[in-house]
C-alpha positions as a Markdown table, in Angstrom:
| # | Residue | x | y | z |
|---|---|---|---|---|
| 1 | Unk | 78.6 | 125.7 | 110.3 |
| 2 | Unk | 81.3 | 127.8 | 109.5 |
| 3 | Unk | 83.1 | 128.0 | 105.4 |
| 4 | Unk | 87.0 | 127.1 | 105.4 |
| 5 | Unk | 87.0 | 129.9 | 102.8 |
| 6 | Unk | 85.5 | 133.0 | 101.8 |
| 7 | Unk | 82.9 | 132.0 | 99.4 |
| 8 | Unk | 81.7 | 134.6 | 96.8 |
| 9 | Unk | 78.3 | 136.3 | 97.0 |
| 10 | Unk | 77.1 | 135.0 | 93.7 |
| 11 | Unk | 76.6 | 132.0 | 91.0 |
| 12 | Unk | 78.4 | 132.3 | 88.0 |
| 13 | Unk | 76.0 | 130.8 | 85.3 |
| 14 | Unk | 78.2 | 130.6 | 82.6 |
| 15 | Unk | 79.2 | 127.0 | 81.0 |
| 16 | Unk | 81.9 | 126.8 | 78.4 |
| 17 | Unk | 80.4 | 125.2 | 75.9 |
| 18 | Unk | 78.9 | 126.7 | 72.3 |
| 19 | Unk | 81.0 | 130.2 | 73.2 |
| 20 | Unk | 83.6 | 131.9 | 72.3 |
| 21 | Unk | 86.6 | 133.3 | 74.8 |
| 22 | Unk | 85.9 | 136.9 | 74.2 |
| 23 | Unk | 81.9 | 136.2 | 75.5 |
| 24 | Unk | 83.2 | 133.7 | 78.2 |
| 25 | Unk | 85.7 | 136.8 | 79.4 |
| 26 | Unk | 83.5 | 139.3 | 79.1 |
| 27 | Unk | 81.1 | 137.1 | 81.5 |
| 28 | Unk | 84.1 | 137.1 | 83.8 |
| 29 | Unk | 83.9 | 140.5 | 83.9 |
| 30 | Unk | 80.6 | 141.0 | 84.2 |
| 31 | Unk | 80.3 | 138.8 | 87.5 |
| 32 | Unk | 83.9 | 139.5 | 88.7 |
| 33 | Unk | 84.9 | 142.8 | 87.9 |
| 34 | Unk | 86.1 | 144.2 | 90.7 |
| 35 | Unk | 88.9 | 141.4 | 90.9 |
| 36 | Unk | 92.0 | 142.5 | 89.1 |
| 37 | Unk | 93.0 | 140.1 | 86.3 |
| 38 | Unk | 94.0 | 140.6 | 82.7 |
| 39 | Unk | 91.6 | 139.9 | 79.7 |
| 40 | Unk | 93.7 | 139.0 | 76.8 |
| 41 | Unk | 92.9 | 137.4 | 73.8 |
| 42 | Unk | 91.9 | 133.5 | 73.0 |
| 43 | Unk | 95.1 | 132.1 | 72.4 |
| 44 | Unk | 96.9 | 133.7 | 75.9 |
| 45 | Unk | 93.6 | 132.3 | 77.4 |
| 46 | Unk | 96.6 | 131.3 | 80.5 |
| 47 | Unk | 97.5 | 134.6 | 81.4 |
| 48 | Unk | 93.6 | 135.4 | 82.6 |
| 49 | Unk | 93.5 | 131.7 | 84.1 |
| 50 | Unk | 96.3 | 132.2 | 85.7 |
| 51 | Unk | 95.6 | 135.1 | 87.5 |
| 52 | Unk | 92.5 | 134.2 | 88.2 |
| 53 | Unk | 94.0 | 130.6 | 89.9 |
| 54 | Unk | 96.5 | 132.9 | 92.0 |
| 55 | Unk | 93.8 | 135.3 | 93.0 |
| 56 | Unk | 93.3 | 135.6 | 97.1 |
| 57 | Unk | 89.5 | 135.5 | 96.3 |
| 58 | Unk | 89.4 | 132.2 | 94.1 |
| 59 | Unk | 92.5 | 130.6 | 95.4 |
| 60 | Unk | 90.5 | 129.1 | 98.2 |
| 61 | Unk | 88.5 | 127.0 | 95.9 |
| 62 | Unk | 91.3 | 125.0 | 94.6 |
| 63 | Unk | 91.1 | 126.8 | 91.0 |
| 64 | Unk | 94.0 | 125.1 | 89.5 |
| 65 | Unk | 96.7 | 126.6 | 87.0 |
| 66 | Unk | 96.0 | 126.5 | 83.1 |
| 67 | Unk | 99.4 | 124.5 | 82.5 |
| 68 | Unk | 97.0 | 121.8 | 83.7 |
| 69 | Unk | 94.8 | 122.0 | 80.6 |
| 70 | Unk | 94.7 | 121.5 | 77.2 |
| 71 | Unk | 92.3 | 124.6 | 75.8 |
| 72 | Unk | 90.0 | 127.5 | 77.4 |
| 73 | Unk | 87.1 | 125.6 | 78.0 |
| 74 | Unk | 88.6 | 122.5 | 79.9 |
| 75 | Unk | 89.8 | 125.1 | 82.4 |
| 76 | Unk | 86.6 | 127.2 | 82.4 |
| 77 | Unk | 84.4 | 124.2 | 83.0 |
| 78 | Unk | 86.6 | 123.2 | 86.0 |
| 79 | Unk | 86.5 | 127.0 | 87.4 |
| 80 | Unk | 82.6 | 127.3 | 87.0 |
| 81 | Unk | 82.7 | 123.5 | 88.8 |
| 82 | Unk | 84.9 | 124.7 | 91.8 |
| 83 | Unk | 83.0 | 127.7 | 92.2 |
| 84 | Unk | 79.7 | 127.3 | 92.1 |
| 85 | Unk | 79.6 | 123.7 | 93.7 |
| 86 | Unk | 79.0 | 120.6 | 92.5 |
| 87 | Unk | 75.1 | 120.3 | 90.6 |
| 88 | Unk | 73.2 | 116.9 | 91.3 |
């Protein structure tokens, strides 16, 4: 069985819910460092999402743009979703 996309080596535990952008971005960095995108502060939360959505390594799981949500969280809980899979 063969992926349609390049999947990442890794789970990224993190759910968006009871923290705060700066720890939710710095988990970002933690697990996806080596991928270039900017860490700005909580209310230009898009500009991260954003790059993240356009990024060759994410852009295969269907991350959507942030002009599609309403906050941070909505977003992150959508990108965790996409890329770690579906749970039960």
């Amino acid at each position: 069985m063969t992926s349609v996309h390049k999947k990442i080596n890794q789970f990224f535990p993190v759910v968006p819910v009871h923290i705060s952008w700066e720890d939710y971005a710095g988990e970002l960095v933690m697990y996806f460092g080596q991928e270039s995108f900017p860490i700005v502060s909580e209310e230009n939360w898009q500009e991260t999402a954003t790059a993240i959505s356009g990024s060759p390594t994410f852009s295969s799981y269907g991350v959507p743009n942030a002009s599609t949500f309403s906050t941070w969280q909505e977003w992150a809980y959508e990108f965790s979703t996409l890329v770690n899979g579906k749970t039960r």
